[in-house]
MARVOTI-785725 format. One record per atom (N, C-alpha, C, CB): residue number from 1; residue in one letter; atom name; x, y, z. Coordinates in Angstrom, 3 decimals, padded with zeros to 6 digits. Atoms other than C-alpha are relative to their C-alpha. Glycine has a CB too. Example, Ala and Ser with C-alpha at 12.3 -4.5 7.8 and 13.67 -1.06 7.14 Angstrom:
atom seq: 1 type: a atom: N px: 000.890 py: -001.190 pz: 000.000 .
atom seq: 1 type: a atom: CA px: 012.300 py: -004.500 pz: 007.800 .
atom seq: 1 type: a atom: C px: 000.900 py: 001.200 pz: 000.000 .
atom seq: 1 type: a atom: CB px: -000.992 py: 000.027 pz: 001.246 .
atom seq: 2 type: s atom: N px: -000.820 py: -001.190 pz: -000.060 .
atom seq: 2 type: s atom: CA px: 013.670 py: -001.060 pz: 007.140 .
atom seq: 2 type: s atom: C px: -000.770 py: 001.090 pz: 000.730 .
atom seq: 2 type: s atom: CB px: 000.414 py: 000.462 pz: -001.415 .
This chain:
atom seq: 1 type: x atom: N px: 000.819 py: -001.177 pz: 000.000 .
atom seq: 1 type: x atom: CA px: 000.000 py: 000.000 pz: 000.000 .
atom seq: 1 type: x atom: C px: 000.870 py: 001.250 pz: 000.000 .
atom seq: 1 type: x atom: CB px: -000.935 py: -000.008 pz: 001.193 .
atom seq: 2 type: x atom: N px: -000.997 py: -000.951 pz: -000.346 .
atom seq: 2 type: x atom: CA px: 002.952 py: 002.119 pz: 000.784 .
atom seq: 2 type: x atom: C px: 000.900 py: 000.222 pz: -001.323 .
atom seq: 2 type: x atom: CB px: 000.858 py: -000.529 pz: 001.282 .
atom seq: 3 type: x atom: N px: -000.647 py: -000.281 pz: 001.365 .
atom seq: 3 type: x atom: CA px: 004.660 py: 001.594 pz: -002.761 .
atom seq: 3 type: x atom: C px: -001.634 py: 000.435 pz: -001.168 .
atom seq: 3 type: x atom: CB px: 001.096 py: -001.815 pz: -000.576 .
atom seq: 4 type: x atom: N px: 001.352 py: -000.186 pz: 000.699 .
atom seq: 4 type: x atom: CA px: 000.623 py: 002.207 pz: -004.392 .
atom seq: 4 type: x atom: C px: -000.094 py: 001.468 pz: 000.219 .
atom seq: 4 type: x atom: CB px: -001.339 py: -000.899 pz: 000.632 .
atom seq: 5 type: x atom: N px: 000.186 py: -001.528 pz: -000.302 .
atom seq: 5 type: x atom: CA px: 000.619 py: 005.493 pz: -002.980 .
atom seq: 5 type: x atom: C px: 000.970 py: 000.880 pz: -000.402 .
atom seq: 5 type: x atom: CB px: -000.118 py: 000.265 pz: 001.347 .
atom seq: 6 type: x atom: N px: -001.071 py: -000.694 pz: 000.873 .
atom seq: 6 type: x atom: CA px: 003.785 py: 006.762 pz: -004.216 .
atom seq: 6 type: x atom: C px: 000.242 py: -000.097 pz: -001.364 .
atom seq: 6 type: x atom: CB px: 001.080 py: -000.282 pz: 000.401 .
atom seq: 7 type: x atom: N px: 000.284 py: -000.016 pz: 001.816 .
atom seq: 7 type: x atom: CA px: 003.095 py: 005.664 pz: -007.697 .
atom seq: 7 type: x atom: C px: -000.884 py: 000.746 pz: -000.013 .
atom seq: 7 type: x atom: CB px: -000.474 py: -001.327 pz: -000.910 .
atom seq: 8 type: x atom: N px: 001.217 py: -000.637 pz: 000.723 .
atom seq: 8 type: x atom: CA px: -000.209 py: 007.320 pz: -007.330 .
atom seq: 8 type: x atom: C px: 000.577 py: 001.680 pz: 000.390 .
atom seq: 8 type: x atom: CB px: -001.854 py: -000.581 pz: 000.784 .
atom seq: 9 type: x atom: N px: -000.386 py: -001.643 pz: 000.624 .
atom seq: 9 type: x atom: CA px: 001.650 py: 010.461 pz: -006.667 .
atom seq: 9 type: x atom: C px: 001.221 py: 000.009 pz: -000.743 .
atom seq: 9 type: x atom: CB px: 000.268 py: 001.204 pz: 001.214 .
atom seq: 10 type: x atom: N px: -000.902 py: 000.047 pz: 001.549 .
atom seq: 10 type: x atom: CA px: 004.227 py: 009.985 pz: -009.391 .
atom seq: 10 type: x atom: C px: -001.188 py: 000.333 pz: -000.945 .
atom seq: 10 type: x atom: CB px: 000.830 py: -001.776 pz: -000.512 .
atom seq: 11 type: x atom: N px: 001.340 py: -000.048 pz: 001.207 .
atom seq: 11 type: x atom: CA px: 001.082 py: 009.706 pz: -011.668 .
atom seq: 11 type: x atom: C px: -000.355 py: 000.771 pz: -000.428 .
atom seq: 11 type: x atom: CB px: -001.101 py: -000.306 pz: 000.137 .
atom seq: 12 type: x atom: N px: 001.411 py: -001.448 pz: 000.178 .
atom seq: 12 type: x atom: CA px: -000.858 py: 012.349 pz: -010.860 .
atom seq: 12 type: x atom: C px: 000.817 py: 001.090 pz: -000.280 .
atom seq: 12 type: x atom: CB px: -001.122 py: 000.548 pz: 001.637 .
atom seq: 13 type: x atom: N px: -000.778 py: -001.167 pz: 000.234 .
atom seq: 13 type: x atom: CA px: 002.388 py: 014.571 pz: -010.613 .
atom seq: 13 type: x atom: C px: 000.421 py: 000.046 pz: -001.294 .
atom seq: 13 type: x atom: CB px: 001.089 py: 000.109 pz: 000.832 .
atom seq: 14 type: x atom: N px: -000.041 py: 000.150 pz: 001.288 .
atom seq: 14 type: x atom: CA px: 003.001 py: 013.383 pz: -014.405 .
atom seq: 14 type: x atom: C px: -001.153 py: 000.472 pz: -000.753 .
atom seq: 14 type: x atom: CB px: 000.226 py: -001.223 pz: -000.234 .
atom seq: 15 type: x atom: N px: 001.822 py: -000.911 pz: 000.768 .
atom seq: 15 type: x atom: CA px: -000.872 py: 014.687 pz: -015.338 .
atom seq: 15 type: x atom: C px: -000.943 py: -001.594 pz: -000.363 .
atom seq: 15 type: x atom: CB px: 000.381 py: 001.342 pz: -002.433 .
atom seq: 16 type: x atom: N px: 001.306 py: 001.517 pz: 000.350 .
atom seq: 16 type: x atom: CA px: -002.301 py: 010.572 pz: -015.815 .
atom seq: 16 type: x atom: C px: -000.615 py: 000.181 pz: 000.967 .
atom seq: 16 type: x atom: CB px: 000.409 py: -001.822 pz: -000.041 .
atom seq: 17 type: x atom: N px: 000.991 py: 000.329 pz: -000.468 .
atom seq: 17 type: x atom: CA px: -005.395 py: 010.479 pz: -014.978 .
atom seq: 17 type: x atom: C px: -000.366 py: -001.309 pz: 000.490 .
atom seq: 17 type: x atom: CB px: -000.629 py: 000.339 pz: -000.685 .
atom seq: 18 type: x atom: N px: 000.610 py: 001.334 pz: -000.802 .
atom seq: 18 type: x atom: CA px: -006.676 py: 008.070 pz: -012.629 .
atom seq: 18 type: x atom: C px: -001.711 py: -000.646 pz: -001.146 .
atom seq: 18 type: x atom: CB px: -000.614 py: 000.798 pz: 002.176 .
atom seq: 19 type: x atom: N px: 001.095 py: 000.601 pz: 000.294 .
atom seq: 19 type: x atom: CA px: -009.241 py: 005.575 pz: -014.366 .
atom seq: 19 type: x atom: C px: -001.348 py: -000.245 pz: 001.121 .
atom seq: 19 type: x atom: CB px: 000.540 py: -001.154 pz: -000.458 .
atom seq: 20 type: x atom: N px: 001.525 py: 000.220 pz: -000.872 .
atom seq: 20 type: x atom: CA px: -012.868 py: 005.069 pz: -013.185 .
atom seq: 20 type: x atom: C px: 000.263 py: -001.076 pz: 001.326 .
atom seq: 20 type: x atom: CB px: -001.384 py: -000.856 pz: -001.213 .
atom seq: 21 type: x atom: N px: -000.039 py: 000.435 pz: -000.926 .
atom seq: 21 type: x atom: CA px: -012.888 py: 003.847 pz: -009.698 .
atom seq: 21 type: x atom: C px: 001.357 py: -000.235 pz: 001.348 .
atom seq: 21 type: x atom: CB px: -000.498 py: -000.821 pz: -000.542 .
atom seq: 22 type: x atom: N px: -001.900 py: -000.404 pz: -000.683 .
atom seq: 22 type: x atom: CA px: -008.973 py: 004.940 pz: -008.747 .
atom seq: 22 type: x atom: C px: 000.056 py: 001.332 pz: 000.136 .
atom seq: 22 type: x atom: CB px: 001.547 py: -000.362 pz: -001.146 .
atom seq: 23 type: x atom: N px: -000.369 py: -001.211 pz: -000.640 .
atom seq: 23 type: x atom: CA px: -008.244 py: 007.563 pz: -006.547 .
atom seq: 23 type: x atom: C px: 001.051 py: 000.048 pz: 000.682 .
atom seq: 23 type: x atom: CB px: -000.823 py: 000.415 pz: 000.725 .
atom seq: 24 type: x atom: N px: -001.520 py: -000.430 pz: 000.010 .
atom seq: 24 type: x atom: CA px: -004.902 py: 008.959 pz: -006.915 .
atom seq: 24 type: x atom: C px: 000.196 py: 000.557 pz: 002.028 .
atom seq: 24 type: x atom: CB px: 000.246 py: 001.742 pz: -001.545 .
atom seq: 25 type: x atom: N px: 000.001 py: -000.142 pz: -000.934 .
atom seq: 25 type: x atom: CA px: -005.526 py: 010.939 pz: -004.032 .
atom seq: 25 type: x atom: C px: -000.401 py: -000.358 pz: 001.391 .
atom seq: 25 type: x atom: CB px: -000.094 py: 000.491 pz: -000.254 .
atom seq: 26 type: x atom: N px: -000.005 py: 000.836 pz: -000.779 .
atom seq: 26 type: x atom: CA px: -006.854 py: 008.467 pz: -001.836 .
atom seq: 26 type: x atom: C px: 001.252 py: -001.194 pz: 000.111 .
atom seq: 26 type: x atom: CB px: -001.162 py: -000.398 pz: -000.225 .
atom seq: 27 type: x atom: N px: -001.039 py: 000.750 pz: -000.243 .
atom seq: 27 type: x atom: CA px: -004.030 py: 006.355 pz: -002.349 .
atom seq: 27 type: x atom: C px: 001.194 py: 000.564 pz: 000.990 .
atom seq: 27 type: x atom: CB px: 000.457 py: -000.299 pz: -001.261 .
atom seq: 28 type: x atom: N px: -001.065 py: -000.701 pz: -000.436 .
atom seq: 28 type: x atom: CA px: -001.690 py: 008.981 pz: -001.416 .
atom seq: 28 type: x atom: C px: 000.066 py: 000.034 pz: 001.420 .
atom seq: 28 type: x atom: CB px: -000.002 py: 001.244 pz: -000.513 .
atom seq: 29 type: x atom: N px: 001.036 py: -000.378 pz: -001.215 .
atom seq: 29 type: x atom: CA px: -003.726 py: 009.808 pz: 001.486 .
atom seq: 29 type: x atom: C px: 000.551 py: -001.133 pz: 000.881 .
atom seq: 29 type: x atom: CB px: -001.884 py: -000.095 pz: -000.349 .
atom seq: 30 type: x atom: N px: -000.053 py: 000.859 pz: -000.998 .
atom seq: 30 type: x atom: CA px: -003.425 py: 006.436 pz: 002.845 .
atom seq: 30 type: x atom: C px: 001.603 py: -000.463 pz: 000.094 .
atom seq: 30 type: x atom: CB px: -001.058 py: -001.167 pz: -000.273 .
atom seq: 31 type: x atom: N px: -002.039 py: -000.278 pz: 000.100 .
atom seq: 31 type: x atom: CA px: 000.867 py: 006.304 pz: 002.096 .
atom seq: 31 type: x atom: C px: 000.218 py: 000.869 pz: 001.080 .
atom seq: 31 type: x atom: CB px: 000.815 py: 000.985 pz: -001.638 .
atom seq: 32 type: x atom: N px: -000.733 py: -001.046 pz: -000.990 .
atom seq: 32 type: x atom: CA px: 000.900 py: 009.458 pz: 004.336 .
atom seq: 32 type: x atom: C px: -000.533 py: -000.362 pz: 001.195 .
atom seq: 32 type: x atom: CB px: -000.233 py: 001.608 pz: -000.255 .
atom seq: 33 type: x atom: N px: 000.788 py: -000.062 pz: -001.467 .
atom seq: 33 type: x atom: CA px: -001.143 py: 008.115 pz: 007.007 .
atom seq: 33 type: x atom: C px: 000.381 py: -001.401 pz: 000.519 .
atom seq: 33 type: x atom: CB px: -001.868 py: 000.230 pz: -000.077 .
atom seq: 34 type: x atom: N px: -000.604 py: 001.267 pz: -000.188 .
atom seq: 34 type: x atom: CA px: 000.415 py: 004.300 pz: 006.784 .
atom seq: 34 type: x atom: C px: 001.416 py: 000.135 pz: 000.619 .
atom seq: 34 type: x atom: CB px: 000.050 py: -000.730 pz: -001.321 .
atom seq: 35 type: x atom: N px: -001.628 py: 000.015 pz: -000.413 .
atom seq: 35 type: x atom: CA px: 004.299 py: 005.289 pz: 007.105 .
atom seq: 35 type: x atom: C px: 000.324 py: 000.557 pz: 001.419 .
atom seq: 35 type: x atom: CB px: 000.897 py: 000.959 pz: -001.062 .
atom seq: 36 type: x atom: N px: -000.720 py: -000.705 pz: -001.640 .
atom seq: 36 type: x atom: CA px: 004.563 py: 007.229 pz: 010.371 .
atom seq: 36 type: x atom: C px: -000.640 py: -000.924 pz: 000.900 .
atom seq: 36 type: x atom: CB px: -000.499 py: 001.889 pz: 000.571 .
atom seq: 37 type: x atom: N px: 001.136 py: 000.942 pz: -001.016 .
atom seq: 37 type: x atom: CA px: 001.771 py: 005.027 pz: 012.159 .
atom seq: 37 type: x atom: C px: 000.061 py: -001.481 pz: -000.086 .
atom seq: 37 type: x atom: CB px: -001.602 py: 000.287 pz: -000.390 .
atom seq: 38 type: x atom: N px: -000.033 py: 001.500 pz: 000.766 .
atom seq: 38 type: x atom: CA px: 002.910 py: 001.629 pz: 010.376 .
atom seq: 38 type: x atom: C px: 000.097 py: -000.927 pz: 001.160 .
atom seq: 38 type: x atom: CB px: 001.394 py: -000.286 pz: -001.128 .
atom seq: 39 type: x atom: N px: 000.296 py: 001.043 pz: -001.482 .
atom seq: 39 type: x atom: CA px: 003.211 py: -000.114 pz: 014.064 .
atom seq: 39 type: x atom: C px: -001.758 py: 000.218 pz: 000.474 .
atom seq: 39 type: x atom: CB px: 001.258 py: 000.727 pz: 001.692 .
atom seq: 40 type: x atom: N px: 001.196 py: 000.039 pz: -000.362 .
atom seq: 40 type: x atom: CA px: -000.184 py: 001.153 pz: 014.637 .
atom seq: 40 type: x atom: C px: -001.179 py: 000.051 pz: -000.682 .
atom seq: 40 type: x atom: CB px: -000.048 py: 000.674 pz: 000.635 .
atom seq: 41 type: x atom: N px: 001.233 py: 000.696 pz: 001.208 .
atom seq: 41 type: x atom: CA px: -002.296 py: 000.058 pz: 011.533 .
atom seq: 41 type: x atom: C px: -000.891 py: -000.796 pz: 000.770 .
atom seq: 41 type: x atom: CB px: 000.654 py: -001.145 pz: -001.314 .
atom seq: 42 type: x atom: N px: 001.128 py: 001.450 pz: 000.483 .
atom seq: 42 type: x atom: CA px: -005.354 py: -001.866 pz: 011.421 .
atom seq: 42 type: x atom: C px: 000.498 py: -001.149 pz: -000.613 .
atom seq: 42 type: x atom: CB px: -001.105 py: 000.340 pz: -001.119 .
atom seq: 43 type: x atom: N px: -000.738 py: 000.765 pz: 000.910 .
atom seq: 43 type: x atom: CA px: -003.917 py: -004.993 pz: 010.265 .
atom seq: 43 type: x atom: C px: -001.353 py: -000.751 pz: -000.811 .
atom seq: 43 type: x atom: CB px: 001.186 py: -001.094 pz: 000.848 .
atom seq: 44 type: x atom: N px: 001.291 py: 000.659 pz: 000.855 .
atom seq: 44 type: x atom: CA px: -007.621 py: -006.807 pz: 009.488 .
atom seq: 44 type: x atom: C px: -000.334 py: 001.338 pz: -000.791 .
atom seq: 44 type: x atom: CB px: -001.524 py: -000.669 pz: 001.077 .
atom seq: 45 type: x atom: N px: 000.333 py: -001.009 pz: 001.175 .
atom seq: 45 type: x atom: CA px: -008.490 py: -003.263 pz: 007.802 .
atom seq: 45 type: x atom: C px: 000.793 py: 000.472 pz: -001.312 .
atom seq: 45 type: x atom: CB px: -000.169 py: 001.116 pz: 000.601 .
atom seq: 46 type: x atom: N px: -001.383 py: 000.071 pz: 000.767 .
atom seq: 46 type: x atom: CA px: -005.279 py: -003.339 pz: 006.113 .
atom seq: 46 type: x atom: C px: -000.215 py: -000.911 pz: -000.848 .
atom seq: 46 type: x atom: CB px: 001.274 py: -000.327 pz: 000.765 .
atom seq: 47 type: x atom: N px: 000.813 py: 001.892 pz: 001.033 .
atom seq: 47 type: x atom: CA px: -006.215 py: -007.109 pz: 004.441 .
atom seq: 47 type: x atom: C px: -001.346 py: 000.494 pz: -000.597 .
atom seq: 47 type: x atom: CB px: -000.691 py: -001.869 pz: 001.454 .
atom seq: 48 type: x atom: N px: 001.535 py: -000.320 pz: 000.786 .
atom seq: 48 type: x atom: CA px: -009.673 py: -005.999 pz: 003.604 .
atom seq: 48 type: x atom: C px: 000.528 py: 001.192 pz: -001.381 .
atom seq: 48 type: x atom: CB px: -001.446 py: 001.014 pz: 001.463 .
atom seq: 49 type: x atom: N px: -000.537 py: -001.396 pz: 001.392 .
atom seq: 49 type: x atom: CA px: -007.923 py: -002.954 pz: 001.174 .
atom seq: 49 type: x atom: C px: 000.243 py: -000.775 pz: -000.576 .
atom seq: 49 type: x atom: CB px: 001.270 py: 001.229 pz: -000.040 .
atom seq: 50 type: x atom: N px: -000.839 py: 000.944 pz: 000.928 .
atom seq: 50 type: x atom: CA px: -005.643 py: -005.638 pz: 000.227 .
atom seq: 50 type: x atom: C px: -000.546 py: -000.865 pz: -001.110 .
atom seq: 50 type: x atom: CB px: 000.630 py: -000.905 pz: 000.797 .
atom seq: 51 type: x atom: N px: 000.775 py: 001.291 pz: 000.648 .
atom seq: 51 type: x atom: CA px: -007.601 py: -008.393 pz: -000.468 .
atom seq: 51 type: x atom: C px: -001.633 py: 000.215 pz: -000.837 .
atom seq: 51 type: x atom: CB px: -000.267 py: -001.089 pz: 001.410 .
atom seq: 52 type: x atom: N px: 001.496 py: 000.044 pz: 000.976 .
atom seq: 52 type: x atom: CA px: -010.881 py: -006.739 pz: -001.610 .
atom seq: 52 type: x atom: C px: -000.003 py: 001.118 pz: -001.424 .
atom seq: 52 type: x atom: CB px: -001.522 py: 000.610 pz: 001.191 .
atom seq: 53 type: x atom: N px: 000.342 py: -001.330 pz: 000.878 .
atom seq: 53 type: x atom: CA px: -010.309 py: -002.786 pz: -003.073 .
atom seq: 53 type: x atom: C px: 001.195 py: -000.427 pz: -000.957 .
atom seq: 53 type: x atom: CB px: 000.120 py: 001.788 pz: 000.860 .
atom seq: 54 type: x atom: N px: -001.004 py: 000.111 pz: 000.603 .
atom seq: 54 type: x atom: CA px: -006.898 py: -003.547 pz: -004.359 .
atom seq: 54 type: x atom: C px: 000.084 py: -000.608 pz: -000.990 .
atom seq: 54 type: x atom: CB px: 000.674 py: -000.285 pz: 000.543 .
atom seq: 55 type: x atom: N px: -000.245 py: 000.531 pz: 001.260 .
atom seq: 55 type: x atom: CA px: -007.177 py: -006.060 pz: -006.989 .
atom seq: 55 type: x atom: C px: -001.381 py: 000.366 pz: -000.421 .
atom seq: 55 type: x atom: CB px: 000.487 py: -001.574 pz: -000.113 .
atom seq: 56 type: x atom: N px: 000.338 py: -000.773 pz: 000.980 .
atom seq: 56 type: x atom: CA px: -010.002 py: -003.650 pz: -008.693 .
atom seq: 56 type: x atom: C px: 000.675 py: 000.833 pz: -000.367 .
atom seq: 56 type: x atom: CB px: -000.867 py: 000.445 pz: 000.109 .
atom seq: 57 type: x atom: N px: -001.283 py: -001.077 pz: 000.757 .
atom seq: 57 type: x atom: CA px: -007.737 py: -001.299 pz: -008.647 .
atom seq: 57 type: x atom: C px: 000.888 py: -000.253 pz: -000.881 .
atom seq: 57 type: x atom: CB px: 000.914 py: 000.482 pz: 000.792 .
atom seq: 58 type: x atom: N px: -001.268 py: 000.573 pz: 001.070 .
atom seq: 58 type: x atom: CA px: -005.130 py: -003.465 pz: -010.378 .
atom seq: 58 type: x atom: C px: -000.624 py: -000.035 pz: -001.574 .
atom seq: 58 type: x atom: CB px: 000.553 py: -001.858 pz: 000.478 .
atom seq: 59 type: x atom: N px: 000.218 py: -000.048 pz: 001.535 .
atom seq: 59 type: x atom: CA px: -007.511 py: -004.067 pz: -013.427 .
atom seq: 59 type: x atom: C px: -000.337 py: 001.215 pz: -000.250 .
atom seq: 59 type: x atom: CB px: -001.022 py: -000.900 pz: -000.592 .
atom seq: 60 type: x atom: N px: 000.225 py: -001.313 pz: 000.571 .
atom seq: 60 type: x atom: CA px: -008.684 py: -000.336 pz: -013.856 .
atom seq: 60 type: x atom: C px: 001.467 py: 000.473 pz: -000.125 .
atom seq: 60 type: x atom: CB px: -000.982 py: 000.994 pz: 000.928 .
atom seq: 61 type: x atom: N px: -001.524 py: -001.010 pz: 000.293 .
atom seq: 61 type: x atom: CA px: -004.853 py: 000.688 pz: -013.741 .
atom seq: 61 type: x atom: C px: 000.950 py: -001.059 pz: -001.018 .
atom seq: 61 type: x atom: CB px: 001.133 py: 000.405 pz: 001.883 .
atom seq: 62 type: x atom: N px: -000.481 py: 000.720 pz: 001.224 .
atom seq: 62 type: x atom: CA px: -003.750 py: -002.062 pz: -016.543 .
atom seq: 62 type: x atom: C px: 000.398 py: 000.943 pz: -001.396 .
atom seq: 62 type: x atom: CB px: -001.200 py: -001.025 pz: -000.373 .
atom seq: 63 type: x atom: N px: -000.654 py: -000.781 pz: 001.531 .
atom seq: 63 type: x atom: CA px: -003.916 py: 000.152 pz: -019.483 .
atom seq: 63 type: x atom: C px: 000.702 py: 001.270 pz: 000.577 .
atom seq: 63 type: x atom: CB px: -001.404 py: 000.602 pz: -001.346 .
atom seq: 64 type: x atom: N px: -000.696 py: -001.136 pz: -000.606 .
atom seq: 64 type: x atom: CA px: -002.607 py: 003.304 pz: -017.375 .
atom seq: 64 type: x atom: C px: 001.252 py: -000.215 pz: 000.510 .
atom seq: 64 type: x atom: CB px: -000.695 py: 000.526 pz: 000.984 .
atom seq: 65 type: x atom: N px: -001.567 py: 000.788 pz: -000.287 .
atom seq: 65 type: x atom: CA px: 000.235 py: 001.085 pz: -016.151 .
atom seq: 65 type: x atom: C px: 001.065 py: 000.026 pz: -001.564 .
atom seq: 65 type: x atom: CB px: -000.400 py: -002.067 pz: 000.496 .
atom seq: 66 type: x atom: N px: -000.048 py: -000.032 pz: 001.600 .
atom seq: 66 type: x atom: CA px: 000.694 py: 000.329 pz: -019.992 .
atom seq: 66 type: x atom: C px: 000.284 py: 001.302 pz: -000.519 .
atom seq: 66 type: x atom: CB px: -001.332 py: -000.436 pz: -000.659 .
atom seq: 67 type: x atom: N px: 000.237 py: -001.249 pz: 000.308 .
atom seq: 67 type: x atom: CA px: 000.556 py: 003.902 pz: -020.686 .
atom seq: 67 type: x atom: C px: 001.604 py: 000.884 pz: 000.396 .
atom seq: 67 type: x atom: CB px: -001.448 py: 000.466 pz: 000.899 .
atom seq: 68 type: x atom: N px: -000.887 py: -000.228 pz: -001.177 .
atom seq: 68 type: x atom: CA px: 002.893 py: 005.189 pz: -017.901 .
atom seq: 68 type: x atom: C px: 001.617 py: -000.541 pz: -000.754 .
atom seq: 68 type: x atom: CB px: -000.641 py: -001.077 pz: 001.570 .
atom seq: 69 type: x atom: N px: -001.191 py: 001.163 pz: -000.083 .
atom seq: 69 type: x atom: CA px: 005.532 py: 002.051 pz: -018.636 .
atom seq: 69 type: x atom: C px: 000.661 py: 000.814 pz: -001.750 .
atom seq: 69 type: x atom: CB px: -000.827 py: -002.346 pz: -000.019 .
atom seq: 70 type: x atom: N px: -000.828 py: -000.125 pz: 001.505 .
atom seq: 70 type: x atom: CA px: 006.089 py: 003.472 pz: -022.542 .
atom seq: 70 type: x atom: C px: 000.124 py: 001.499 pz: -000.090 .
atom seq: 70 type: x atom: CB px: -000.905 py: -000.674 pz: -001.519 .
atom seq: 71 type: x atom: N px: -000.460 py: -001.248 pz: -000.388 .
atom seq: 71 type: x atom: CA px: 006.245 py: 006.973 pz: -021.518 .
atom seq: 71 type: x atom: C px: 001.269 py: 000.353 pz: 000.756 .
atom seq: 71 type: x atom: CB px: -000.895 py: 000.434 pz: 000.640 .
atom seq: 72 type: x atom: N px: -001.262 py: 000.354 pz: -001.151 .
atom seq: 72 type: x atom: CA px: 008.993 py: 005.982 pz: -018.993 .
atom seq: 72 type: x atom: C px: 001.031 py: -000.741 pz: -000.986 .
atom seq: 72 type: x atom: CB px: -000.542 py: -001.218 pz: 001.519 .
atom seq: 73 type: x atom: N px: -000.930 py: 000.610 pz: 000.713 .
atom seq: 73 type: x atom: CA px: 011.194 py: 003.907 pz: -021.281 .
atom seq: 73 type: x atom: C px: -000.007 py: 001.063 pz: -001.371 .
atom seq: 73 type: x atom: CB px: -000.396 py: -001.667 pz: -000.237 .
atom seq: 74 type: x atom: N px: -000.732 py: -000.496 pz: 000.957 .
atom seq: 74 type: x atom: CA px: 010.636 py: 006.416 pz: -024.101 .
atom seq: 74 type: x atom: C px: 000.997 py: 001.069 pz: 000.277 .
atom seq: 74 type: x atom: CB px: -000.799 py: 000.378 pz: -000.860 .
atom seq: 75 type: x atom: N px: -000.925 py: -000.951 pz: -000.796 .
atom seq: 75 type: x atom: CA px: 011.903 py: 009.235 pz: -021.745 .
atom seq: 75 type: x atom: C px: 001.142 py: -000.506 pz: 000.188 .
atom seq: 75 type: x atom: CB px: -000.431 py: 000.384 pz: 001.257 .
atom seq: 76 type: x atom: N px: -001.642 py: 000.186 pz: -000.164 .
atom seq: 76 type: x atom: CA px: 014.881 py: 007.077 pz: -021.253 .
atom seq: 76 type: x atom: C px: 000.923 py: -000.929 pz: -000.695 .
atom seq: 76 type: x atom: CB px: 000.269 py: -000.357 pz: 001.256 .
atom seq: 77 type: x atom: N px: -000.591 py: 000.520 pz: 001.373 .
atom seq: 77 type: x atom: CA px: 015.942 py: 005.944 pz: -024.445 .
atom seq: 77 type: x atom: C px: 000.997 py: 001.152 pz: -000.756 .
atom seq: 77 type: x atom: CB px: -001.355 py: -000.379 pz: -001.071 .
């Protein structure tokens, strides 16, 4: 969750738009509020992101991943 949130502000700081049902700034949100407090998470609320919101998120960010990935290798070609 902590590497999800720093891509989603790479992203957004690049101008990609978040696809339907991805929120850049909820991701972020929860990066800044996971790392200082990371001994004092929710760990069952933590699994429920994981295991339920997270892999929708993975297929709405497939082609934006895709997107991202050939923007990044053409920049460094």
């Amino acid at each position: 969750m902590m590497k999800l949130g720093e891509a989603a502000n790479r992203m957004s700081r690049l101008g990609v738009l978040a696809p339907d049902g991805v929120d850049w700034a909820l991701a972020v949100a929860n990066r800044n509020f996971i790392i200082p407090q990371y001994d004092q998470i929710n760990r069952d609320l933590t699994w429920v992101t994981l295991s339920v919101d997270l892999p929708a998120w993975r297929e709405s960010l497939a082609p934006t991943s895709e997107r991202a990935r050939a923007l990044f290798d053409a920049d460094n070609e």
